[in-house]
C-alpha positions in Angstrom: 11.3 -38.1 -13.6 9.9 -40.0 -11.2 6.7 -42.1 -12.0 3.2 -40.5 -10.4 1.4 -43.3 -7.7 -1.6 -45.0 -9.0 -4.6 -44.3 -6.9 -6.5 -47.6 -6.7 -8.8 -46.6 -4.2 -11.1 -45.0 -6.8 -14.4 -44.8 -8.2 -13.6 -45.7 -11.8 -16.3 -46.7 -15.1 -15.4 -49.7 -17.0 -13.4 -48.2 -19.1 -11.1 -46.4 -16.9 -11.1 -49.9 -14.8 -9.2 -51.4 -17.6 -6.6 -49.0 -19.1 -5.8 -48.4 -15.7 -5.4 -51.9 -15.2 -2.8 -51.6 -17.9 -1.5 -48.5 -16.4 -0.6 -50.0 -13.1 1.3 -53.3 -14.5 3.3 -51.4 -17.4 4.4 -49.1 -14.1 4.8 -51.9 -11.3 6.2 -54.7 -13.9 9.9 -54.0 -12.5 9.2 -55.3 -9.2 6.0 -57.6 -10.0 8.7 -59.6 -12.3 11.4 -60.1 -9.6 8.3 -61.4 -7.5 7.6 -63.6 -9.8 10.5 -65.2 -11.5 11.3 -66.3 -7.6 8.1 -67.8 -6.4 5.9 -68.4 -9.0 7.6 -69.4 -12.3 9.4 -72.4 -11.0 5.5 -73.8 -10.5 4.2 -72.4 -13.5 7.1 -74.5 -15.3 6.3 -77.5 -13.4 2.6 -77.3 -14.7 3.2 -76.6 -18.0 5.4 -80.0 -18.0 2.0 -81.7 -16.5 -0.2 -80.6 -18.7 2.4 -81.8 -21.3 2.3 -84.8 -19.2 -1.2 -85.1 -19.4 -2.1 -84.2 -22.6 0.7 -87.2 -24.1 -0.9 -89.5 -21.4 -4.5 -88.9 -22.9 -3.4 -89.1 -26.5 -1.8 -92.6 -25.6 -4.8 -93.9 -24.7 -7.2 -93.1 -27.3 -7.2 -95.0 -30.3 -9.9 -94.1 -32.3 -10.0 -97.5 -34.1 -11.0 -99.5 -31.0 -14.1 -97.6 -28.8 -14.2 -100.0 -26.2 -10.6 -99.3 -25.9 -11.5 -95.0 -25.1 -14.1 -96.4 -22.8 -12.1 -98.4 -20.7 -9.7 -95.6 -20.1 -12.1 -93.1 -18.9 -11.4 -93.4 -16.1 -7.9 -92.5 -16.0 -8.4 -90.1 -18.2 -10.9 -88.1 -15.8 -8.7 -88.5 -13.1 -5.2 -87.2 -15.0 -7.9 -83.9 -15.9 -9.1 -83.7 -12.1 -5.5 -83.9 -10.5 -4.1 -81.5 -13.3 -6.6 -78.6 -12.6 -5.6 -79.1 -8.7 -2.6 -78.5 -9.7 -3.7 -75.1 -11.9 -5.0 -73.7 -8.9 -2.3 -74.3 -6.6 -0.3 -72.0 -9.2 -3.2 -69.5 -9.6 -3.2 -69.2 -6.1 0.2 -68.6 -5.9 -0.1 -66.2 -8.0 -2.8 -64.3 -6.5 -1.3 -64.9 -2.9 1.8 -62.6 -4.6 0.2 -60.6 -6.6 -2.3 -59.3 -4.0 0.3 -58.9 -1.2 2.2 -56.8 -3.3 -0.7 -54.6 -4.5 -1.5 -55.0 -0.5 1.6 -53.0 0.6 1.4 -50.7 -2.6 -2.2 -49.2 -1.5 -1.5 -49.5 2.4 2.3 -48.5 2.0 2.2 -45.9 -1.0 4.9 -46.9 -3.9 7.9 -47.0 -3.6 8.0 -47.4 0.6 8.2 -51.0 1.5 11.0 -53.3 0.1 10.4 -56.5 -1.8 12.0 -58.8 1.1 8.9 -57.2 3.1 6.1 -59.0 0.9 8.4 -62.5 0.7 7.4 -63.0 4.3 3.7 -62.7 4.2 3.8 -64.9 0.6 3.1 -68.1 1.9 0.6 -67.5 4.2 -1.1 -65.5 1.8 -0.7 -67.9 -0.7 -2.3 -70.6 1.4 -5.7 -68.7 2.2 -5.8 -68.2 -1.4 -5.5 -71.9 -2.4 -8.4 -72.1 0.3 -10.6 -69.5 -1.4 -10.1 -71.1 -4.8 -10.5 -74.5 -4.0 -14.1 -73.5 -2.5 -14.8 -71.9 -5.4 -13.8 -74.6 -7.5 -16.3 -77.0 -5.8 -19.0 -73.9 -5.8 -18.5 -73.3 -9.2 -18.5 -77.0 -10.6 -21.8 -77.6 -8.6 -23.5 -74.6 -10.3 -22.2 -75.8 -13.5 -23.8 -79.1 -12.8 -27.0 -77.6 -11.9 -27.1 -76.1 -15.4 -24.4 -74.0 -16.9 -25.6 -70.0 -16.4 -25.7 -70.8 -12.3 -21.9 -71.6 -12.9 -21.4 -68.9 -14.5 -23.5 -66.4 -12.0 -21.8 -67.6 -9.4 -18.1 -67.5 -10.9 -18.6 -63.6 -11.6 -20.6 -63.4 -8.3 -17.5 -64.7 -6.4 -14.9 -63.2 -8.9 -13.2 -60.7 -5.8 -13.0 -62.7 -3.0 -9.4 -63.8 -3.6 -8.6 -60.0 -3.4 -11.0 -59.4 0.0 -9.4 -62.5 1.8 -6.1 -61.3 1.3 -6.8 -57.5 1.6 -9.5 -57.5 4.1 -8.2 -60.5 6.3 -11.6 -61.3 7.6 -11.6 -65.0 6.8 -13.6 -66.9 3.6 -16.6 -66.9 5.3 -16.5 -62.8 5.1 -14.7 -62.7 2.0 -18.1 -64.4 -0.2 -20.3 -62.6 1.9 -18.4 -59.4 0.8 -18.0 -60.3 -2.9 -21.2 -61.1 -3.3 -22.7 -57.6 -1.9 -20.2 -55.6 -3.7 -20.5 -57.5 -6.6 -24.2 -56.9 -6.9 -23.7 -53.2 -6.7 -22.5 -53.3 -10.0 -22.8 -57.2 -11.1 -23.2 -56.8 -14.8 -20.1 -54.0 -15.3 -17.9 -57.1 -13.4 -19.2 -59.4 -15.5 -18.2 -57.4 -18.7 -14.8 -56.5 -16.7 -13.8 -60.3 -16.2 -15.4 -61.7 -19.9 -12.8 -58.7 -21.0 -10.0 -60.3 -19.4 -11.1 -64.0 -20.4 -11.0 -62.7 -23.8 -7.4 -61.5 -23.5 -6.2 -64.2 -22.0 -7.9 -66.5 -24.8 -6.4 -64.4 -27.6 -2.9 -64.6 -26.3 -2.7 -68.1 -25.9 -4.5 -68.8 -28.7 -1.8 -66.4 -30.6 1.0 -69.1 -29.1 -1.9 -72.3 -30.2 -1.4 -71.5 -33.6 1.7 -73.5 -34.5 0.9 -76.5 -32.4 -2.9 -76.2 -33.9 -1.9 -76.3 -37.5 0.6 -78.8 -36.8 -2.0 -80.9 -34.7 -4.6 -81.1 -37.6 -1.5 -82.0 -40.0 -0.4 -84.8 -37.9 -3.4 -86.6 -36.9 -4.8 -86.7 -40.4 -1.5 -88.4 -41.7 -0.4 -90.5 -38.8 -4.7 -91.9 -39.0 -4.0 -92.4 -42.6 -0.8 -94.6 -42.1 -1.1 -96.0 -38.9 -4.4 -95.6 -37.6 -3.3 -93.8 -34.2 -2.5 -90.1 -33.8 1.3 -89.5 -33.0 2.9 -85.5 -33.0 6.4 -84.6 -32.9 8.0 -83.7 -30.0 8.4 -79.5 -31.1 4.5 -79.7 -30.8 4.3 -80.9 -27.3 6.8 -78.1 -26.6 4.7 -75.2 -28.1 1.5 -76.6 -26.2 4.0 -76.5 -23.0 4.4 -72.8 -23.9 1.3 -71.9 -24.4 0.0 -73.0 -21.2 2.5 -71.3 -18.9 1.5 -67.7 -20.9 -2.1 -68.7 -19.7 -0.8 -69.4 -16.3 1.0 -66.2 -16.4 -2.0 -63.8 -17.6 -4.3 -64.7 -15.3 -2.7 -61.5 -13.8 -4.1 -59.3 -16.3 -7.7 -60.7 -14.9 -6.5 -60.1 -11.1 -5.6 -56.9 -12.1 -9.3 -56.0 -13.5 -10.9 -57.6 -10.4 -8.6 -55.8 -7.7 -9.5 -52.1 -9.5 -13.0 -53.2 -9.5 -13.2 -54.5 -5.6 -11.6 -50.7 -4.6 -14.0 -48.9 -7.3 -16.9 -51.1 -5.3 -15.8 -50.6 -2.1 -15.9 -46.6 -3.0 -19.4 -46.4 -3.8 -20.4 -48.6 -1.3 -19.0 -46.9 1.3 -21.4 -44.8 3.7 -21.4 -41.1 3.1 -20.2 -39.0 5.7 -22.2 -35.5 6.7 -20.5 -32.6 6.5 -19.3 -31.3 9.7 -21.0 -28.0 10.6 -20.2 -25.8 13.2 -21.6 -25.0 16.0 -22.6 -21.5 16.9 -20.7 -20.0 19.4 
């Protein structure tokens, strides 16, 4: 039995926004996973290693016994954070530079009529104007945050769609926050509880997968303080923490998902109504 086609362009309630949402990656996960086993997972591996990387880094350099010692390497420390979270955007934009090509194709093509081979060209290029739009965000986000924390926030949900515009809309950045932040208004407080939905998901999961390391975390630094004064973990925790950050990476879709049903259930109601035609007496 062949599968029906999702309808994205839609007017849709919260609710129906989500299990939708669900509905359309259970359907398209086939295809979406071939996508993404090719372009993206190789990166989202390489992350996971630097955050590894990272997090061993930091660890070596605190020693709680010795506060001028954490002072010192600040520094450092700020800098491994700053050059890691570049690096999670790169692979978020990645992401969304596949993700949204392929939903793209599905809503201009209808499913099933375009081939995978079709989307691989337009990847990179796509991928690029999305590591663009996120790394202006970043800054746009960070400097609300620093102005107080709920301007961050207002302006993170504000912006939330305009990785899906750029891409679908091809208008440039410039028109792509213009866009998001009329549609968004339309409706701002039914995205916000759309994307704090996915946020939770995503910390749920990985928290699910945070567990073991967590418990074994705690364990270790209270007995390697006790005996040595410095926190040491074996290596199976390092590798647990590496898994749990490339499931983060990886459900970040879930949250794309969300905000690409909400940026067509926007565009819907937003769009100007058209009279009925009458006709004219002969």
């Amino acid at each position: 039995m062949a599968e029906k086609e999702i309808q994205l362009r839609k007017k849709r309630e919260v609710g129906d926004i989500i299990t939708d949402s669900f509905a359309f990656l259970k359907q398209e996960i086939i295809p979406i996973s071939k996508l993404f086993v090719v372009y993206v997972l190789p990166f989202v591996v390489i992350y996971s290693v630097i955050q590894v990387y990272v997090q061993m880094n930091i660890m070596g350099k605190v020693d709680l016994q010795d506060p001028e010692m954490v002072l010192a390497n600040l520094k450092p420390i700020y800098l491994n954070v700053f050059f890691s979270s570049l690096f999670a955007l790169f692979v978020q934009s990645l992401l969304a530079g596949t993700y949204y090509t392929y939903i793209d194709f599905y809503v201009k093509r209808g499913k099933g009529n375009f081939e995978l081979h079709e989307i691989s060209q337009l990847l990179f290029g796509n991928s690029l104007i999305a590591l663009g739009a996120n790394l202006m965000l970043f800054f746009i986000v960070i400097f609300g945050i620093i102005m107080c924390v709920v301007p961050g926030i207002y302006l993170a949900n504000t912006l939330s769609i305009v990785l899906m515009i750029v891409i679908f809309e091809r208008k440039g950045i410039g028109h792509a926050l213009t866009r998001s932040w009329n549609l968004v208004h339309t409706q701002w407080w039914n995205t916000f509880l759309i994307n704090l939905v996915g946020i939770v998901i995503i910390y749920v999961v990985s928290l699910f997968f945070s567990i073991p390391a967590m418990i074994t975390g705690i364990t270790s630094t209270f007995l390697s303080l006790q005996e040595t004064g410095t926190i040491e973990y074996p290596t199976w925790y390092w590798v647990v923490l590496g898994i749990s950050s490339a499931v983060s990476s990886v459900l970040i879709i879930v949250v794309y998902t969300f905000q690409a049903f909400q940026y067509f259930n926007l565009d819907e109601r937003t769009k100007p109504i058209q009279p009925p035609i009458q006709n004219l007496p002969e």
